[in-house]
C-alpha positions as CSV (number, residue, x, y, z in Angstrom):
1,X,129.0,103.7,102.3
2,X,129.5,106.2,104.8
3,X,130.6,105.2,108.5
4,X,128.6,108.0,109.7
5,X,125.3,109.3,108.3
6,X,125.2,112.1,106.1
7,X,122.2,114.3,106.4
8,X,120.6,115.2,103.3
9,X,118.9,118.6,104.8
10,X,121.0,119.5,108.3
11,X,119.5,120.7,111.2
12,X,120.1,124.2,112.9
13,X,120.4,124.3,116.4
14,X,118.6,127.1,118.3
15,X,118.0,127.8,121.5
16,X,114.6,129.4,123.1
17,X,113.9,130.3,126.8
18,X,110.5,128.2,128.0
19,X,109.1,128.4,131.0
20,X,112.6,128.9,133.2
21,X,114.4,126.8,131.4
22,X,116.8,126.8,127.6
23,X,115.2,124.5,125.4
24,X,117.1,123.0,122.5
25,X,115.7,123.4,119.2
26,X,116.9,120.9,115.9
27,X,114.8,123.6,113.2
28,X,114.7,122.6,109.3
29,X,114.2,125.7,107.9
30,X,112.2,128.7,109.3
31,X,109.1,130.6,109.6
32,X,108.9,132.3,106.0
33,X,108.2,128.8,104.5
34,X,104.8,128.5,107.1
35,X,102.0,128.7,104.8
36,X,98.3,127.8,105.8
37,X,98.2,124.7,103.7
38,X,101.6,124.2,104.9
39,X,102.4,125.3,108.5
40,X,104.7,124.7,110.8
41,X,105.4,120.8,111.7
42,X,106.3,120.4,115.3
43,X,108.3,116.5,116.1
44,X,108.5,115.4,119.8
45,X,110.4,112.6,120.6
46,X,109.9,110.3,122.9
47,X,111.8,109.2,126.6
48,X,114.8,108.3,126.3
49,X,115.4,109.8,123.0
50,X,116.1,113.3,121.0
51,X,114.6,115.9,118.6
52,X,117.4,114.9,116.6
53,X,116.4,111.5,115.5
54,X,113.6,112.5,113.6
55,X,116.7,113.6,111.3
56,X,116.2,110.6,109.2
57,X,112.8,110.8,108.3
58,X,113.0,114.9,107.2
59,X,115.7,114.2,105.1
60,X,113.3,111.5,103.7
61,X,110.6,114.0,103.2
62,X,112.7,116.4,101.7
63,X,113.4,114.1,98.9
64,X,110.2,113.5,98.2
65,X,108.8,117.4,98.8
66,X,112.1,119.6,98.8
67,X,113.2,121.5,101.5
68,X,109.6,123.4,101.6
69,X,108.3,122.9,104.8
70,X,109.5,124.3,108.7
71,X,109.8,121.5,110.8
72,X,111.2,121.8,114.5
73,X,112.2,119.0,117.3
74,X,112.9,120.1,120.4
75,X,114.6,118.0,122.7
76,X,112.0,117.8,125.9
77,X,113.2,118.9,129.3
78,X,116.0,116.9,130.6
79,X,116.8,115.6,127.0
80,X,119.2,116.4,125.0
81,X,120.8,120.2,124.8
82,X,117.4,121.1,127.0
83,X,118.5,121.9,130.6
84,X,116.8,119.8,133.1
85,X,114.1,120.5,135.6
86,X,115.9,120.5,139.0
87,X,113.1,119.0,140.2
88,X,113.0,115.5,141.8
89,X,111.0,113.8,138.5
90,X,109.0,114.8,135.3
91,X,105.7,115.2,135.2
92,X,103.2,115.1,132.5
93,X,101.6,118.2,133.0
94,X,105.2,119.7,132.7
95,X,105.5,118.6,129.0
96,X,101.9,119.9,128.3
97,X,102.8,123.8,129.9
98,X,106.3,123.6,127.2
99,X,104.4,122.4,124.3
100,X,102.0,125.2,124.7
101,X,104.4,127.9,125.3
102,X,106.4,126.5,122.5
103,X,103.7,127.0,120.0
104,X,102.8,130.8,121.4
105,X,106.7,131.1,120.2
106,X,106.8,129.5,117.1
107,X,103.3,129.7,115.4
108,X,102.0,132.5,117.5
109,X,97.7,132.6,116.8
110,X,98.5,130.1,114.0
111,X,97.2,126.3,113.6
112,X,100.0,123.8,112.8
113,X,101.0,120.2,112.3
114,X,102.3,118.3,115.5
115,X,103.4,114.7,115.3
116,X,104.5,112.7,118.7
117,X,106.4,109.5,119.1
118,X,106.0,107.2,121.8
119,X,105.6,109.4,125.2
120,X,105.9,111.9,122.9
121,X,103.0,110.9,121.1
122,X,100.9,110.5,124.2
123,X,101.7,113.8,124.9
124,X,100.0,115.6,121.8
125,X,97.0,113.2,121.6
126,X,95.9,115.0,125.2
127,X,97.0,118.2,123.8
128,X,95.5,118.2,120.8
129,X,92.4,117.5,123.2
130,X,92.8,120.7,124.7
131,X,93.9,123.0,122.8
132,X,91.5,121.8,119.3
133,X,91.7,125.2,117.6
134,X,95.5,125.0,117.8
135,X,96.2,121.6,115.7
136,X,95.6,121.2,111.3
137,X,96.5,117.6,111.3
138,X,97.8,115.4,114.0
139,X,100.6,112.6,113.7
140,X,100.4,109.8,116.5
141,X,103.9,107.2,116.5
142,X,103.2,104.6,118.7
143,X,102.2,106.6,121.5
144,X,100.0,104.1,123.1
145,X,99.1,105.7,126.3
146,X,99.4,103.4,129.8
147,X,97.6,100.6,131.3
148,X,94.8,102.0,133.8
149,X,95.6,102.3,137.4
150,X,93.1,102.0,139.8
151,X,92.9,104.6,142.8
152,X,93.3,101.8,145.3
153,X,97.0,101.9,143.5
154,X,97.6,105.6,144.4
155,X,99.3,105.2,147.8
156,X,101.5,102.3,147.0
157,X,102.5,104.0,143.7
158,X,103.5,106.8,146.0
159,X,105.2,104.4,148.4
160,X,107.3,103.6,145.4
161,X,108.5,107.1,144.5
162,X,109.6,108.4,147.9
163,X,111.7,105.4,148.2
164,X,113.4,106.2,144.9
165,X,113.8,109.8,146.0
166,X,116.6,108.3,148.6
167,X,118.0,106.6,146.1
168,X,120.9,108.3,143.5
169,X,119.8,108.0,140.3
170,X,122.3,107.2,137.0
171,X,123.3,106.3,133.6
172,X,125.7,104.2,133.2
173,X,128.3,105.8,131.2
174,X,130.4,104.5,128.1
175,X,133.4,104.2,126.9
176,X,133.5,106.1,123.4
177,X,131.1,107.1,120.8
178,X,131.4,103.9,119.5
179,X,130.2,102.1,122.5
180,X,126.8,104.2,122.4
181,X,126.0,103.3,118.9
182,X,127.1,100.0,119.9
183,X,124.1,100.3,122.9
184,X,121.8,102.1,120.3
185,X,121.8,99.2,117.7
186,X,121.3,96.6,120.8
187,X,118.3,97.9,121.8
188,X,116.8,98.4,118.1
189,X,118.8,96.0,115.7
190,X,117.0,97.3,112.9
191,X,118.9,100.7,113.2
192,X,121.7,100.6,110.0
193,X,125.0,101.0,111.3
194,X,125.7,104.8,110.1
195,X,122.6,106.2,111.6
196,X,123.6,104.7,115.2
197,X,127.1,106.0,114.6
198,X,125.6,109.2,113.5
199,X,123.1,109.0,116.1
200,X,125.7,108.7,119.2
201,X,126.6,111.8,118.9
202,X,123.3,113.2,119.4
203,X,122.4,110.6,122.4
204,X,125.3,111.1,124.6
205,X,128.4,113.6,124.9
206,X,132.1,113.0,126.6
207,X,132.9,114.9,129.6
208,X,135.4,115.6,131.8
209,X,135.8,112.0,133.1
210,X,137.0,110.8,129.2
211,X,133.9,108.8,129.0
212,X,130.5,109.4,127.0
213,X,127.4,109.9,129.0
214,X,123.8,110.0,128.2
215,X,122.6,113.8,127.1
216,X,119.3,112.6,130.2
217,X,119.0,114.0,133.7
218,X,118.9,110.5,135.7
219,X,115.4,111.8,137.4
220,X,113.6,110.8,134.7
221,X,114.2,107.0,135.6
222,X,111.9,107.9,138.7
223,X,108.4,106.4,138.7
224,X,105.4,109.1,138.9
225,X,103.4,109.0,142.1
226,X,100.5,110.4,139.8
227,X,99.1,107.3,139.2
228,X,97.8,107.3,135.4
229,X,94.0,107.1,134.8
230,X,92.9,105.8,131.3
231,X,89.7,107.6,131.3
232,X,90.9,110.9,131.9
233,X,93.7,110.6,129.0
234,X,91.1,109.2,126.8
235,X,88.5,112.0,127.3
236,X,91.2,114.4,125.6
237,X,91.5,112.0,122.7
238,X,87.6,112.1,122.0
239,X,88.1,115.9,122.1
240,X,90.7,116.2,119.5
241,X,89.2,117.6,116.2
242,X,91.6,117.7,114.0
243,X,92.6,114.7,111.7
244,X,95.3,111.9,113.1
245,X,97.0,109.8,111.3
246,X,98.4,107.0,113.3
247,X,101.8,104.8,112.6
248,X,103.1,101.7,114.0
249,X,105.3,99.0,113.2
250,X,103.9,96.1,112.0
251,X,106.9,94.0,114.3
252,X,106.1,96.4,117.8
253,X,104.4,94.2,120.1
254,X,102.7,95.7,123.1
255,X,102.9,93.0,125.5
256,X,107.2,93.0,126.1
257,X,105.9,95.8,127.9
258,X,103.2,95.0,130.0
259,X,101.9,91.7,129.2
260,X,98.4,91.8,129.9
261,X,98.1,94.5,132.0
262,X,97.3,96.8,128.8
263,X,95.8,94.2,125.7
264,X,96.1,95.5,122.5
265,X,92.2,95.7,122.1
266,X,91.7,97.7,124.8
267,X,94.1,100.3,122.9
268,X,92.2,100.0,119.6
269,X,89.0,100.6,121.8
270,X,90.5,104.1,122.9
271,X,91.7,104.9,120.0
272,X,88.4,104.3,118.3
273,X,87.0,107.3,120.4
274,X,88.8,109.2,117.8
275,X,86.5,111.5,115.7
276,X,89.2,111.2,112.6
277,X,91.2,108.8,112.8
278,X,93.4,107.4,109.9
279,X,96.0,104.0,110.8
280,X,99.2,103.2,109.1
281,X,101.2,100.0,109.9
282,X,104.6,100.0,108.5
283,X,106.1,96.7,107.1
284,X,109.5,95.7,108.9
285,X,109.4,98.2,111.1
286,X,109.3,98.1,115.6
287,X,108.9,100.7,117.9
288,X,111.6,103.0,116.4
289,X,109.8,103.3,113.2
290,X,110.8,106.3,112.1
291,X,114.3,105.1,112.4
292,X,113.4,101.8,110.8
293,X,111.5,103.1,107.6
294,X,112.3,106.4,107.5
295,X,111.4,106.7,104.3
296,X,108.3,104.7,104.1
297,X,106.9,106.6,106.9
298,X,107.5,109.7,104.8
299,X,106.0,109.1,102.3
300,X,102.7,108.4,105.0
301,X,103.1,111.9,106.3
302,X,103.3,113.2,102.9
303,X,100.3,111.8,101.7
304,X,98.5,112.9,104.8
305,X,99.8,116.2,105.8
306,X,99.6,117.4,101.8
């Protein structure tokens, strides 16, 4: 086997101006292969991560469907190739304004397919709440939302955030390529060897110092003073009209990330407000699904997107 990972259908980088910044595109194919009963699939990753590491599971698709379909994954502000915000954090509202002016660019007056993973899938669950005419089917990957915060929380959640401001922000940087895919199979030990090594590349980039640092803008690790409100996020879920299918892995446990603050039935009771609503738990799989059973979780967005 390969030390690195050898994509079966490579991406094409491209670059598009969005809202005063350059976003980074990873494109698999293009517009001419948009067709009604096939349009455009839109992938957004989720923090931390990359449009690129959806890589796995199109190559997956495309050998069970060809290289038929145009998919694109951008990396979000701050991520990846994407130049950062120059602002003091990231706010939700932020990713909502690129999304939109994303699709105006890409499927101009045109429904499409838009699948989210983790934040990422948090983020089109509210926009497919808003902006119903614009979605055919809808993909959620784990995006689980937050627990509820109270507005009595609002001023020390604010507290919290100018304190950070005075604070530098950073990655810790590595020592070679190796040493990222190193940190990438750490923190998901499911991840085979050649997609981390692969992967690395894609995560973090040497600089002038010799080391390899994290493709992130270190703002991001900054809390949001917005506090987030469960029943606002969910009355855009109730909205959504168009079909969601929604993934997760059977291993992914919600509590190593906030215990009780956010039980899992109080998730399925939001995401029972769905009007269409169609769940997928993938065997042997954790957070990072799609880099856990790529191919299992194409053949689920095969068999729902058609």
């Amino acid at each position: 086997m390969s030390l690195t990972y050898l994509p079966r259908r490579p991406a094409t980088d491209q670059k598009l101006p969005v809202r005063g910044l350059s976003y980074h595109l990873n494109t698999w194919g293009d517009a001419k292969l948009a067709t009604p009963k096939r349009p455009l699939l839109v992938m957004l990753h989720g923090w931390m991560d990359v449009g690129a590491s959806f890589q796995f599971v199109v190559d997956a698709l495309a050998a069970l469907e060809g290289d038929a379909r145009f998919i694109v994954a951008p990396d979000w502000r701050g991520f990846g190739g994407t130049s950062s915000s120059g602002s003091d954090g990231y706010w939700f509202p932020d990713y909502l304004g690129d999304l939109d002016a994303l699709a105006d660019a890409l499927a101009p007056g045109q429904p499409f397919d838009l699948l989210g993973h983790s934040m990422g899938g948090n983020v089109v669950m509210s926009y497919a709440g808003i902006r119903t005419g614009r979605i055919r089917k809808l993909i959620n990957l784990e995006g689980f939302g937050l627990p509820d915060m109270k507005a009595d929380a609002a001023p020390k959640r604010a507290a919290q955030w100018l304190d950070e401001l005075k604070a530098p922000q950073g990655f810790s940087p590595y020592a070679d390529a190796a040493g990222v895919a190193a940190r990438l199979r750490k923190n998901n030990p499911r991840l085979a060897a050649d997609k981390a090594a692969w992967l690395a590349t894609h995560w973090a980039e040497p600089r002038a110092d010799g080391q390899w640092h994290l493709r992130a803008d270190p703002a991001h690790k900054r809390v949001n003073p917005v506090p987030y409100r469960a029943e606002e996020a969910v009355a855009a879920w109730r909205a959504i009209e168009a079909p969601v299918l929604w993934v997760e892995g059977a291993q992914t446990d919600m509590r190593k990330w906030w215990g009780e603050r956010y039980p899992r039935a109080e998730f399925d009771a939001r995401l029972a407000q769905v009007k269409q609503v169609q769940r997928v738990t993938l065997a042997d799989a954790g957070h990072m699904l799609h880099h856990d059973q790529p191919e299992a979780l194409a053949e689920a967005l095969r068999a729902f997107l058609g």
